[in-house]
C-alpha positions in Angstrom: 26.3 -19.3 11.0 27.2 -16.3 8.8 24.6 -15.6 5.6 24.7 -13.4 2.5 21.6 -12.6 0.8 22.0 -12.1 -2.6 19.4 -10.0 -4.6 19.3 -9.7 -9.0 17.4 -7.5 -10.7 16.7 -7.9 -14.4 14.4 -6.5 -16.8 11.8 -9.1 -16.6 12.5 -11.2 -13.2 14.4 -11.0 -10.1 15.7 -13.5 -7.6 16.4 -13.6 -4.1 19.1 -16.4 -3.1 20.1 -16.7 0.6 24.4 -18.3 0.7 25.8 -19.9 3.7 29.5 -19.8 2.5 29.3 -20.7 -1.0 26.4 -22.5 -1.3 22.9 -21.4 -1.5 20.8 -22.3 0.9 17.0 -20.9 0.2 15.7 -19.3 -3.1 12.9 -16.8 -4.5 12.2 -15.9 -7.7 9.9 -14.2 -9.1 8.2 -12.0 -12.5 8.9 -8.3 -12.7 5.8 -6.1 -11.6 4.8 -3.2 -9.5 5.8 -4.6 -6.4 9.6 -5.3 -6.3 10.1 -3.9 -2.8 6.9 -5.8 -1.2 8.1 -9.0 -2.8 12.3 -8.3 -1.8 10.7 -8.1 1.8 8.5 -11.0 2.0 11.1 -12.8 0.0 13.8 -12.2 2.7 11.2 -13.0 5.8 11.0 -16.6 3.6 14.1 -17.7 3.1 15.5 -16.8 6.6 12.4 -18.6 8.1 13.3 -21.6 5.5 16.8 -21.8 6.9 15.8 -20.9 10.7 18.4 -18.2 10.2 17.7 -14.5 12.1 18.6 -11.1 10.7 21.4 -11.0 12.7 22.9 -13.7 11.2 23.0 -12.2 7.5 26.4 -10.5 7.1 26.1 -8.9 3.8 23.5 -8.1 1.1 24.4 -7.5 -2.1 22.7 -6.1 -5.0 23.2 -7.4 -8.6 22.0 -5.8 -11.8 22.8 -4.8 -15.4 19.8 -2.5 -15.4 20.8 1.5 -15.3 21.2 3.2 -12.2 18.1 5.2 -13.2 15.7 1.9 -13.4 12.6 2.2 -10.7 13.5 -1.7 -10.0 17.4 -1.0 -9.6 17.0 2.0 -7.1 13.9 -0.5 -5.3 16.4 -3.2 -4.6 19.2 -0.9 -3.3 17.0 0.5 -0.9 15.7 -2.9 0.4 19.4 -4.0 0.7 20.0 -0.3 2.7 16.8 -0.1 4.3 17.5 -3.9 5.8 21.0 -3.7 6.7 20.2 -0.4 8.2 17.8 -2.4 10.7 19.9 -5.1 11.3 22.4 -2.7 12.3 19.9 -1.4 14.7 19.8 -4.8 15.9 22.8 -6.0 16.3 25.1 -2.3 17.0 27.4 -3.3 14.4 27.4 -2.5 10.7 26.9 -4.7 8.7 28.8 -4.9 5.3 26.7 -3.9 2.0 
């Protein structure tokens, strides 16, 4: 199975859906604080547990937002999304689409 992960960022929540095709398959959401990148982490260890999906298996993660490119929450969840296809490249060999 091929999986996208999905990450928005807005000024008071943020939501992590997991897509197989176009449907989603596992959700989290959750309130705006201090800890956007522990939460994005755990969030993405859930969901692919939830689905019995591995790491390998995601082929994209995308970053959504209409917050500036200087917001501390943006520039958190595009290095999550760099930081975890980075690994999963390490994984795998291959690069995996952002």
């Amino acid at each position: 199975m091929a999986y996208r992960l999905v990450l928005t960022v807005e000024k008071e929540k943020s939501a992590l859906v997991l897509f197989e095709g176009g449907i989603e398959r596992a959700r989290r959401d959750w309130e705006e604080s201090r800890d956007m990148g522990r939460r994005a982490f755990e969030s993405i260890e859930e969901v692919l547990r939830e689905v019995g999906a591995s790491p390998e298996e995601v082929v994209s993660f995308q970053v959504i937002s209409e917050l500036p490119d200087a917001s501390t929450s943006r520039r958190i969840a595009e290095t999550v999304a760099s930081v975890y296809t980075f690994g999963v490249q390490g994984l795998t060999g291959e690069r995996a689409p952002g």
